[in-house]
One Martini backbone bead per residue (centre of mass of N, CA, C, O) as a GRO file, in nm:
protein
  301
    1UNK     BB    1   0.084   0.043   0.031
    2UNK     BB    2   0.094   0.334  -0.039
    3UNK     BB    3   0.203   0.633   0.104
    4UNK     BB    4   0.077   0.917   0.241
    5UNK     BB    5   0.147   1.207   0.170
    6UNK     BB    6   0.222   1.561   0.224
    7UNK     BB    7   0.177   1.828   0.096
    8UNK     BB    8   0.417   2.046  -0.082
    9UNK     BB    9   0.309   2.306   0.071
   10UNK     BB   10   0.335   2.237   0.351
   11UNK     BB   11   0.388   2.395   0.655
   12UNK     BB   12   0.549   2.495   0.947
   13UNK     BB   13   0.551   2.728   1.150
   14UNK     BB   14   0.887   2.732   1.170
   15UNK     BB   15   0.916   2.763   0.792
   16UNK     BB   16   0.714   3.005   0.780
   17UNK     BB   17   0.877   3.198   0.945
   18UNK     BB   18   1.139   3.186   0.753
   19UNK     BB   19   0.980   3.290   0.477
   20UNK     BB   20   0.898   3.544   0.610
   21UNK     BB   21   1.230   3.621   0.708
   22UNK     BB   22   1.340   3.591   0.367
   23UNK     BB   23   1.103   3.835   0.258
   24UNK     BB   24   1.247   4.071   0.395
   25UNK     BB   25   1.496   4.054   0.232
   26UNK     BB   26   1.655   4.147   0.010
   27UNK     BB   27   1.748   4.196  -0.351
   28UNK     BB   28   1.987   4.047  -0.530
   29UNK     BB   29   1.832   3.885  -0.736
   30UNK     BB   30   1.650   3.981  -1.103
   31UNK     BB   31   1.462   3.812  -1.334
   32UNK     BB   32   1.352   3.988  -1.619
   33UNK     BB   33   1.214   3.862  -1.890
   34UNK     BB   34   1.410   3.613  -1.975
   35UNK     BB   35   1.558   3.573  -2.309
   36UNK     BB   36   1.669   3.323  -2.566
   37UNK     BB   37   1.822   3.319  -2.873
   38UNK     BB   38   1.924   3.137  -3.158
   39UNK     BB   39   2.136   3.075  -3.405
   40UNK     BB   40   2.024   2.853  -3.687
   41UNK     BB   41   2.023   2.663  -3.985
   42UNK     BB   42   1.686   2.653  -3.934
   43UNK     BB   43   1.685   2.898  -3.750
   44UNK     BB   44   1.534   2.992  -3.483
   45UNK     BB   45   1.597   2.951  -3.152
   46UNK     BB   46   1.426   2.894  -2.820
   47UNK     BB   47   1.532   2.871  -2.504
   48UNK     BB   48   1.418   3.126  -2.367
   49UNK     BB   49   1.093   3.237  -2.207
   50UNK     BB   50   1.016   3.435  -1.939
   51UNK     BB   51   1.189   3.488  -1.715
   52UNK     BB   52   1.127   3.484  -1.350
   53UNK     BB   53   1.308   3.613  -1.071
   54UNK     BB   54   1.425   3.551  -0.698
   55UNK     BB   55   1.721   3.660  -0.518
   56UNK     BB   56   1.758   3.625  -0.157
   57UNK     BB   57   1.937   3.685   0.060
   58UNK     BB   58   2.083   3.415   0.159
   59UNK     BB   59   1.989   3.228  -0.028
   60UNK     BB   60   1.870   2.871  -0.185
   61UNK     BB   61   1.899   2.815  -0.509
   62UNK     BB   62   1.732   2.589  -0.734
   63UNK     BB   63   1.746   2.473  -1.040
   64UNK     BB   64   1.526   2.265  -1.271
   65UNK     BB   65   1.543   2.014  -1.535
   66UNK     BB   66   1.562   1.901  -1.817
   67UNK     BB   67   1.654   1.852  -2.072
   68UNK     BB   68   1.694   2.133  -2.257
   69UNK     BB   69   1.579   2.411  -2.062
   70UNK     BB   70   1.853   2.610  -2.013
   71UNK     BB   71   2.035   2.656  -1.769
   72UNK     BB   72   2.295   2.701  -1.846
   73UNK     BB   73   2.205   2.948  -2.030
   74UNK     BB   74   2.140   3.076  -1.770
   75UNK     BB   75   2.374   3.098  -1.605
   76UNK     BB   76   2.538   3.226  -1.822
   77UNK     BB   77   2.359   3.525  -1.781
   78UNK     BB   78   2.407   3.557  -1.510
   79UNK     BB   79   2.747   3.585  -1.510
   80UNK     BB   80   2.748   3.742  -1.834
   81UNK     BB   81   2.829   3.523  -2.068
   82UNK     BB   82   2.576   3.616  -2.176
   83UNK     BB   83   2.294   3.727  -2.371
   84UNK     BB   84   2.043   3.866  -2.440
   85UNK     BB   85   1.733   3.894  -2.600
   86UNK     BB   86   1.563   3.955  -2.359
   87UNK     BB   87   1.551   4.136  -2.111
   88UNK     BB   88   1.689   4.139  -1.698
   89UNK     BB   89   1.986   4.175  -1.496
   90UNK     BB   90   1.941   4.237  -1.140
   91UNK     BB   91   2.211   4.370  -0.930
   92UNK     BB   92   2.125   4.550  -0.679
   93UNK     BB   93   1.935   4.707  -0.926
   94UNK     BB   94   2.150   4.621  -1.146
   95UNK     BB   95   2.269   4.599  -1.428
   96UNK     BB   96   2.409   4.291  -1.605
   97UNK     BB   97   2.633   4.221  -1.884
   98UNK     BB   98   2.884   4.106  -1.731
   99UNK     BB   99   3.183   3.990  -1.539
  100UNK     BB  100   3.189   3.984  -1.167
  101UNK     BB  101   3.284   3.990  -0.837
  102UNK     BB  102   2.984   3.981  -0.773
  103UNK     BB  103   3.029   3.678  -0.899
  104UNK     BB  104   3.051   3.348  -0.823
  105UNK     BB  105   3.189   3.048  -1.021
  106UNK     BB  106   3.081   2.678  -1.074
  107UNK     BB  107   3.163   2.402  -1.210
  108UNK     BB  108   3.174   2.093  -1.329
  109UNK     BB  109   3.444   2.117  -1.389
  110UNK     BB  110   3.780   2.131  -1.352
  111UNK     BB  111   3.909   2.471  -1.386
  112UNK     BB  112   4.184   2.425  -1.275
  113UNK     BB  113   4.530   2.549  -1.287
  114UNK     BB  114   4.733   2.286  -1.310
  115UNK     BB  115   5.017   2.483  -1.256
  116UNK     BB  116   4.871   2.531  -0.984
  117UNK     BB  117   4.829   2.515  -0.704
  118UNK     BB  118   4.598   2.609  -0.462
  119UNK     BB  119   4.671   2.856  -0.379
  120UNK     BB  120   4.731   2.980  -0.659
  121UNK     BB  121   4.432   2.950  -0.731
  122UNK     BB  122   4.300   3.140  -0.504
  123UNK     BB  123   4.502   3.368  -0.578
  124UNK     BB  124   4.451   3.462  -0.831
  125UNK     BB  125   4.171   3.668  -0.814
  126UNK     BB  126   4.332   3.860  -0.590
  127UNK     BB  127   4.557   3.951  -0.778
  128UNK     BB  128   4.376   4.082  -1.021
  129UNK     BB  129   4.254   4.296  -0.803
  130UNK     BB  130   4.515   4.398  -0.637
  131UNK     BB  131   4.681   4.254  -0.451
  132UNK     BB  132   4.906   4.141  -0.269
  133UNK     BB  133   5.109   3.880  -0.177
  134UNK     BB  134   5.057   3.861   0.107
  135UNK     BB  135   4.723   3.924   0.122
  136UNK     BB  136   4.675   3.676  -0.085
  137UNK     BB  137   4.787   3.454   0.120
  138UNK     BB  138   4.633   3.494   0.345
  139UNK     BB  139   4.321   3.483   0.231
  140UNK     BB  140   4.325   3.207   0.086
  141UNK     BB  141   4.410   3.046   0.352
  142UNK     BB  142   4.147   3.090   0.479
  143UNK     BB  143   3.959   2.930   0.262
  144UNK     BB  144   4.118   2.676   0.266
  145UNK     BB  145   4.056   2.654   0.590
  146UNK     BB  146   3.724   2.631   0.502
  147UNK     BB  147   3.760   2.359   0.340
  148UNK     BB  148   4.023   2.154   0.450
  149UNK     BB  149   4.286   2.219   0.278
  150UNK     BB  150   4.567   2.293   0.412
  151UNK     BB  151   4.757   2.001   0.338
  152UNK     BB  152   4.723   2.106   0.031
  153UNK     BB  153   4.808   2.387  -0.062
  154UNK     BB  154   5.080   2.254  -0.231
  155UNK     BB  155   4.928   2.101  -0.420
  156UNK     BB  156   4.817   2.027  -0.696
  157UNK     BB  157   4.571   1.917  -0.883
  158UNK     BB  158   4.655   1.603  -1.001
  159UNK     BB  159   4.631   1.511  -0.657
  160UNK     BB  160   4.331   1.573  -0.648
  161UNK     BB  161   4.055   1.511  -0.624
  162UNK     BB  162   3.735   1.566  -0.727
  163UNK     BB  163   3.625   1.701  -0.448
  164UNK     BB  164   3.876   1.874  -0.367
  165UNK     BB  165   3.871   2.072  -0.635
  166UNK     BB  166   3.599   2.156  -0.584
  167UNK     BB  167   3.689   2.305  -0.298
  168UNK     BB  168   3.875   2.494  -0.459
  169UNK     BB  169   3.645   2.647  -0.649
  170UNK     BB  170   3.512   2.763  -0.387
  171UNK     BB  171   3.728   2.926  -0.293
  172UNK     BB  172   3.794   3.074  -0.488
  173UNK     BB  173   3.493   3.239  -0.540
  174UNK     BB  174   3.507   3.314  -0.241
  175UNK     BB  175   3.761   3.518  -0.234
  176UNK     BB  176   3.574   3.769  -0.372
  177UNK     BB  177   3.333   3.829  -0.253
  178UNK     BB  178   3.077   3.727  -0.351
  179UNK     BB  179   2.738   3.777  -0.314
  180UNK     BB  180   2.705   3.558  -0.553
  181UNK     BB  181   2.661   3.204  -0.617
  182UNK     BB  182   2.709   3.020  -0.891
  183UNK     BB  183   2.634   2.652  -0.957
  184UNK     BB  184   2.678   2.404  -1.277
  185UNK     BB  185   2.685   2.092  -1.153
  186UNK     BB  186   2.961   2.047  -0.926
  187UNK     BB  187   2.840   1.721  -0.883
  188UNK     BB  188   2.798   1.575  -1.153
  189UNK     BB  189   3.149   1.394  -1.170
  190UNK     BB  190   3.051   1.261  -0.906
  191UNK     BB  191   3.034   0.990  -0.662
  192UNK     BB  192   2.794   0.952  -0.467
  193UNK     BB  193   2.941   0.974  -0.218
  194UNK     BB  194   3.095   1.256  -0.314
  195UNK     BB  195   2.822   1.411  -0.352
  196UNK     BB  196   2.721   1.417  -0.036
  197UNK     BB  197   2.935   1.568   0.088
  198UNK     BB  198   2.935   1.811  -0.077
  199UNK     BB  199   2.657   1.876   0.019
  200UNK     BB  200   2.711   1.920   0.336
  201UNK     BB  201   2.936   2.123   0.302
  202UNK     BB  202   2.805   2.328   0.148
  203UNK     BB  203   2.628   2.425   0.370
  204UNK     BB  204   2.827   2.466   0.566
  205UNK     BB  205   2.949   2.704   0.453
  206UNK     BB  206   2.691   2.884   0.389
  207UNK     BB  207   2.634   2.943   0.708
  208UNK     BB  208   2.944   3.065   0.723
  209UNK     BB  209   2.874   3.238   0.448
  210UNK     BB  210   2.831   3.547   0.296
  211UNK     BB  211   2.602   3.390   0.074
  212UNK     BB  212   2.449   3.325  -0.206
  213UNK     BB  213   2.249   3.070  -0.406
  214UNK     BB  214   2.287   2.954  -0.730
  215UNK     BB  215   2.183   2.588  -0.855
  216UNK     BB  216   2.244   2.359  -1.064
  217UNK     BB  217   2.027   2.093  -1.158
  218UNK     BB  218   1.934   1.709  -1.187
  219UNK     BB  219   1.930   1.630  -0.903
  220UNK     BB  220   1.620   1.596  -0.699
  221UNK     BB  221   1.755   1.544  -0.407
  222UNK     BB  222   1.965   1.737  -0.420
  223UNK     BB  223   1.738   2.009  -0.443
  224UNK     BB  224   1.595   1.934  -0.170
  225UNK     BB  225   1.814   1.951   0.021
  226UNK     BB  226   1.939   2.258  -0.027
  227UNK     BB  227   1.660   2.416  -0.077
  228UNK     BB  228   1.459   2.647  -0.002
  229UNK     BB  229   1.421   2.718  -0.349
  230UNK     BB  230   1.261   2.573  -0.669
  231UNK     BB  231   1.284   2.588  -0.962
  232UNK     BB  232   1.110   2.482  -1.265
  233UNK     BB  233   1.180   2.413  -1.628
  234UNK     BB  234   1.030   2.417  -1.896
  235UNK     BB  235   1.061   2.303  -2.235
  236UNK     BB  236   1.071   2.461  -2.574
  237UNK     BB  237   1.101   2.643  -2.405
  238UNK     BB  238   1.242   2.780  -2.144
  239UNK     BB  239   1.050   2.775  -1.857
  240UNK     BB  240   0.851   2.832  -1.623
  241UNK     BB  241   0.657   2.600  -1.399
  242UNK     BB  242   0.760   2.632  -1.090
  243UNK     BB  243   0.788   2.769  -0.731
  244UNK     BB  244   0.946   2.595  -0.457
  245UNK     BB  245   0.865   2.597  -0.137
  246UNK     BB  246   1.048   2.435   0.087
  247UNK     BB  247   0.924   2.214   0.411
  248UNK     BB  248   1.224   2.255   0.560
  249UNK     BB  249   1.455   2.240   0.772
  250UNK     BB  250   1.683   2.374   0.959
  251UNK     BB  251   1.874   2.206   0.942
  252UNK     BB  252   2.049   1.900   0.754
  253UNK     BB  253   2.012   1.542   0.712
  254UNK     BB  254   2.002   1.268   0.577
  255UNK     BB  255   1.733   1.207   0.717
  256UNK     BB  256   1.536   1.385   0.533
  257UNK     BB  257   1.514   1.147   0.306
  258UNK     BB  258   1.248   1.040   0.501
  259UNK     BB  259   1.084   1.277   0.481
  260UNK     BB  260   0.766   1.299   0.377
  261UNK     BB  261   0.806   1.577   0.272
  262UNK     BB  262   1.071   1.516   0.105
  263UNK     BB  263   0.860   1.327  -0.094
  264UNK     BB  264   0.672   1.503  -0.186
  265UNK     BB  265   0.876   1.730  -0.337
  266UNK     BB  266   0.983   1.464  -0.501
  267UNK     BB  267   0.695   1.421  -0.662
  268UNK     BB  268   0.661   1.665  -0.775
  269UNK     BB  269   0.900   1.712  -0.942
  270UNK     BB  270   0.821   1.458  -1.119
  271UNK     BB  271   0.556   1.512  -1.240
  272UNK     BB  272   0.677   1.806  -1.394
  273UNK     BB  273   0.922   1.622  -1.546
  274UNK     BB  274   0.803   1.341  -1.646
  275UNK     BB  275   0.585   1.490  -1.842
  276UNK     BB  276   0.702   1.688  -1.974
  277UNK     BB  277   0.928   1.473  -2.124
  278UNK     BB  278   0.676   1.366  -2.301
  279UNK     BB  279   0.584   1.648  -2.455
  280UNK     BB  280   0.904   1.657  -2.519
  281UNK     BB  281   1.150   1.746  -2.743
  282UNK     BB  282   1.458   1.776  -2.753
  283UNK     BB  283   1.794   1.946  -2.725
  284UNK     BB  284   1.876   2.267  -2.688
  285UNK     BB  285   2.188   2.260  -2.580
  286UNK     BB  286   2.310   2.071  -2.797
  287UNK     BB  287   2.257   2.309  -3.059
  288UNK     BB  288   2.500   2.446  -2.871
  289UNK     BB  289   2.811   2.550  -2.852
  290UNK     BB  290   3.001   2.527  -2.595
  291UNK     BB  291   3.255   2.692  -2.413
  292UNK     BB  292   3.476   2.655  -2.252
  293UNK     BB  293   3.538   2.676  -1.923
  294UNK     BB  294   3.831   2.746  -1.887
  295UNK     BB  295   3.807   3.030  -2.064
  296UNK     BB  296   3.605   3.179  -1.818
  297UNK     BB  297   3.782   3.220  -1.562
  298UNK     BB  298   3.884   3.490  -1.601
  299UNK     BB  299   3.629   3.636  -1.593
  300UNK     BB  300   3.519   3.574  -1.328
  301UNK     BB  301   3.787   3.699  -1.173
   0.00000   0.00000   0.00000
């Protein structure tokens, strides 16, 4: 007999107070009528369609939807790195139109510089900013333990794990005390274990450094243990469907994944992103050459 789950919009006291003073916070990042077209050999096609959401100070969204609705497209607009095609990106009220120490952004793979250690991998974007080496070196340290990596300052990226690797790139973004954080499926690449681990980590973190988070994911337990609220994108082109407020309290740990409330927001997911899936077909992102990751780090920093 299935379990009767509790509406996934129900919250507690306690919950319904948190997002009450969530929603008194400024509004950090703007997302307005946000399109995106692309032309192609067989004329233009539209990847996002009226984009529209806020995302306030200290909050963590995550944005979720099926493959090709535009998610990548869409945080790389927020970071900068494309134009839009109609609307606008307003930060703390200003337009965004290139990338700025004020975003900073962590992607799938790993994009740090091979030929630095940690520590210089921490201190680039420092030192681009005009720090002297004395205080740029003392800054980086500092973020380095805050990710738990001081003794690996001095290894190389080939030394590092996958899950190491990523924390060396939350450290390098938050070092330029970026307001908000984008980060691109940064656990994509990463083994189950050490998914999971990394997904705690990043709580911890963020509880502990003022700093939002707008996190782009496609795994459904990943969007609801991590968020605040969750936007979710239908595709062809990418628009919202439906932006839902998590009805979990914080902290958060493993135990969460069994809580009803938790199996709730993840059957609403279910049902509006494998519905959306068989009404649409083909792969809007796919349709479109990303250009390498690494080549737009010195951008971001």
């Amino acid at each position: 007999m299935p379990i009767e789950l509790p509406d996934y919009r129900d919250k507690s006291p306690e919950v319904a107070l948190r997002f009450e003073r969530i929603n008194h916070r400024p509004v950090v990042l703007h997302v307005d009528r946000v399109g995106k077209t692309f032309a192609s050999r067989h004329g233009p096609v539209e990847a996002l369609r009226d984009i529209t959401f806020q995302v306030r100070h200290r909050e963590f969204v995550c944005i979720i939807g099926k493959s090709g609705c535009g998610k990548s497209t869409l945080v790389r607009i927020l970071a900068g790195l494309e134009s839009t095609s109609n609307g606008r990106v307003l930060l703390n009220g200003r337009q965004a139109h290139e990338p700025g120490p004020d975003r900073g952004m962590v992607f799938q793979g790993y994009t740090l510089f091979p030929w630095l250690t940690v520590k210089k991998n921490v201190m680039f974007g420092l030192r681009c900013r005009g720090k002297f080496p004395a205080e740029a070196e003392r800054d980086a340290m500092e973020w380095i333990e805050m990710v738990g990596l001081t003794p690996f300052a001095n290894a190389y990226p080939r030394q590092l794990s996958g899950g190491m690797k990523q924390r060396v790139a939350i450290a390098r973004a938050l070092a330029n005390q970026p307001q908000i954080l984008l980060m691109d499926e940064p656990f994509g690449a990463l083994d189950a274990q050490t998914r999971a681990k990394m997904q705690s980590y990043l709580l911890d973190i963020w509880q502990n450094v003022e700093v939002t988070i707008l996190f782009i994911t496609h795994d459904l337990d990943e969007a609801v243990f991590l968020a605040d609220r969750i936007v979710v994108l239908d595709a062809n082109p990418g628009r919202i469907e439906e932006i839902i407020e998590v009805p979990l309290p914080r902290l958060r740990d493993e135990t969460i994944f069994l809580d009803p409330r938790f199996l709730a927001v993840k059957k609403r997911l279910e049902d509006i992103i494998y519905q959306t899936s068989q009404e649409n077909s083909g792969d809007t992102e796919e349709r479109f050459p990303i250009k390498r990751e690494e080549r737009l780090v010195r951008d971001i920093l």
